[in-house]
C-alpha positions as CSV (number, residue, x, y, z in Angstrom):
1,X,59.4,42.6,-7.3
2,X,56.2,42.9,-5.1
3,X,55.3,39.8,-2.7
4,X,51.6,39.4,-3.0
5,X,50.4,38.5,0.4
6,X,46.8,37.0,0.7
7,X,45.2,38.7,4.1
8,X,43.8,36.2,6.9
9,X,40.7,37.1,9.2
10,X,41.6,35.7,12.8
11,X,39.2,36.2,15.4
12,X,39.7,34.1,18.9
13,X,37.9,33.4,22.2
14,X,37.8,31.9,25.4
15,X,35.2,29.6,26.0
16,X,35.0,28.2,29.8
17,X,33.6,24.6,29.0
18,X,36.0,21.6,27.7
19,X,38.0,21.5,24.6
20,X,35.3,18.6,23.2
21,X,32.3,20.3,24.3
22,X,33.2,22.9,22.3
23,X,34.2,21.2,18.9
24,X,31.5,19.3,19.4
25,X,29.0,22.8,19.1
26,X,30.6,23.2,15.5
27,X,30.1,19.7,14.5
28,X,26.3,19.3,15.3
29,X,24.0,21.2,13.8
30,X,21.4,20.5,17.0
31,X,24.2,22.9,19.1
32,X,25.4,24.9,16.4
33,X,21.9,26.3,15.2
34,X,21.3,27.9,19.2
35,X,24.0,30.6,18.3
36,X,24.8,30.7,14.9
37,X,22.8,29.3,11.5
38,X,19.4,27.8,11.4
39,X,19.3,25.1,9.7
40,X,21.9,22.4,8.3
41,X,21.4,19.7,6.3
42,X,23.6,17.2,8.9
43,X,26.7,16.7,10.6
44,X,30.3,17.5,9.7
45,X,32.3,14.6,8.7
46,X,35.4,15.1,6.9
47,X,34.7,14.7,2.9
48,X,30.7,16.0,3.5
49,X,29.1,18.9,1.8
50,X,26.6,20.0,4.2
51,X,24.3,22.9,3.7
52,X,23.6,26.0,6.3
53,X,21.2,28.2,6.2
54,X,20.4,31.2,7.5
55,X,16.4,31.4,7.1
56,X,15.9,35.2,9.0
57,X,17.7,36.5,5.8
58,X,16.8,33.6,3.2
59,X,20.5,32.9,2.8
60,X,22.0,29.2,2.3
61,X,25.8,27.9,1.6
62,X,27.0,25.1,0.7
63,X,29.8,23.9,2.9
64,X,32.7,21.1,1.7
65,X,34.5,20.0,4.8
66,X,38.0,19.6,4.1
67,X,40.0,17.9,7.4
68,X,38.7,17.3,10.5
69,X,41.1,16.1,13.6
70,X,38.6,15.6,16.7
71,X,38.8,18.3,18.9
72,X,41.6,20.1,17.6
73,X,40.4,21.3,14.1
74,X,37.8,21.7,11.6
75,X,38.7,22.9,8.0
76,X,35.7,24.0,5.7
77,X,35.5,25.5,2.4
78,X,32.7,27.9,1.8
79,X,31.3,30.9,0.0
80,X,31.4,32.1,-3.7
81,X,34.1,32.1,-4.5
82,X,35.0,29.8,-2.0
83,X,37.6,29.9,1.0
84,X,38.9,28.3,4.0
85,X,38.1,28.7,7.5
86,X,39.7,26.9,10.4
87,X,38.3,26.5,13.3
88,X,41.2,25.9,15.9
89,X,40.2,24.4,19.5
90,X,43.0,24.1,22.3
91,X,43.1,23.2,25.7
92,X,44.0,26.4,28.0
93,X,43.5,25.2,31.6
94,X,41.0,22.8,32.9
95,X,37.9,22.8,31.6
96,X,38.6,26.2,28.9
97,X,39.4,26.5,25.8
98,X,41.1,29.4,23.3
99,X,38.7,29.3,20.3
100,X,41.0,30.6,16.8
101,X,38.7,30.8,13.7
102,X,41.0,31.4,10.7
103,X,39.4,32.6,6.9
104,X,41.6,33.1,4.1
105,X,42.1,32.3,0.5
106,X,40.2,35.5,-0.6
107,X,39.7,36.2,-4.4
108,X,38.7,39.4,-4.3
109,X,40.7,42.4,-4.4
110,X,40.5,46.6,-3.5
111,X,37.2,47.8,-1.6
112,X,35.9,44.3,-2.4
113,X,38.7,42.8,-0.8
114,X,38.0,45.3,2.1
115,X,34.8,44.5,2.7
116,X,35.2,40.8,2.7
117,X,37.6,41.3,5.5
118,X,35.6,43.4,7.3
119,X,32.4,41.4,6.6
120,X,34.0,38.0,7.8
121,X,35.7,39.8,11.0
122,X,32.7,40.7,11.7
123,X,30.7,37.8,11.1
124,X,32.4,35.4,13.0
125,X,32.9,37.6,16.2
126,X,29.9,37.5,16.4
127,X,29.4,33.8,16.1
128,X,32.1,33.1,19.2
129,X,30.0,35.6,21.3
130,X,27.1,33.8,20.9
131,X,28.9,30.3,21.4
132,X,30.8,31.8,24.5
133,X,27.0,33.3,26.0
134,X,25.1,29.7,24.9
135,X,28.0,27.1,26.2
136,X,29.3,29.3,29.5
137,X,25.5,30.8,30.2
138,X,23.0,28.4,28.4
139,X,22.0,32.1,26.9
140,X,20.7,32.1,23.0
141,X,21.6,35.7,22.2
142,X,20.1,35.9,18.9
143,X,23.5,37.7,17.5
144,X,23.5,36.8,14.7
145,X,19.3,37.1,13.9
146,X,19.6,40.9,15.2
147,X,22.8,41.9,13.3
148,X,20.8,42.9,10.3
149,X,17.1,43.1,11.6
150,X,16.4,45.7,8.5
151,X,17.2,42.6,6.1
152,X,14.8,40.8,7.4
């Protein structure tokens, strides 16, 4: 008998400002939209659908936040059909912290599956990069804008 196992995108970083600085850039939309979406429709509070939006590419999702423990976690579902990301924040030395985004609970399967993989790998590299450059350089990369400039 075959064990199914359900694949998990990991992506980690660094980030040389203090574990609540940096929670605290996922859970306000005024921080979060200088290096990842552009608009939200409010906080994250556990229990809260919020909605982000991407407006470069005229994309929106609705996001259910599942748990939050302050500055240690956020869990969110998202997408269609939906999974779960964590967003993991730890303490690793004075004043940095080690950044673990975790997506999982994918539905698709084959190439699909593939992509979706590949897609959110991507996708949320690219979102500590620009975190890391804004909260360690005050630098708004535009990552995330210039990923896809031919879809805009």
């Amino acid at each position: 008998m075959s064990q199914h196992i359900s694949p998990v995108v990991e992506c980690q970083m660094m980030i040389r400002r203090p574990q609540h600085e940096v929670f605290q850039a996922f859970v306000d939309p005024e921080i979060t939209t200088r290096f990842w979406f552009t608009k939200s429709s409010g906080m994250l509070e556990t229990g809260k659908s919020v909605n982000w939006e991407w407006e470069m590419y005229g994309v929106k999702s609705t996001v259910l936040v599942k748990e939050i423990v302050p500055h240690e976690r956020i869990t969110i579902e998202w997408n269609t059909p939906p999974t779960i990301v964590d967003f993991e924040f730890s303490e690793v030395g004075e004043g940095k912290t080690y950044v673990i985004i975790k997506n999982y609970g994918f539905h698709q399967s084959g190439d699909e599956l593939i992509e979706a993989v590949k897609d959110n790998t991507g996708g949320f590299t690219t979102v500590l990069d620009g975190l890391k450059a804004y909260l360690e350089h005050g630098l708004e990369l535009n990552l995330i804008a210039d990923k896809f400039p031919g879809q805009m």
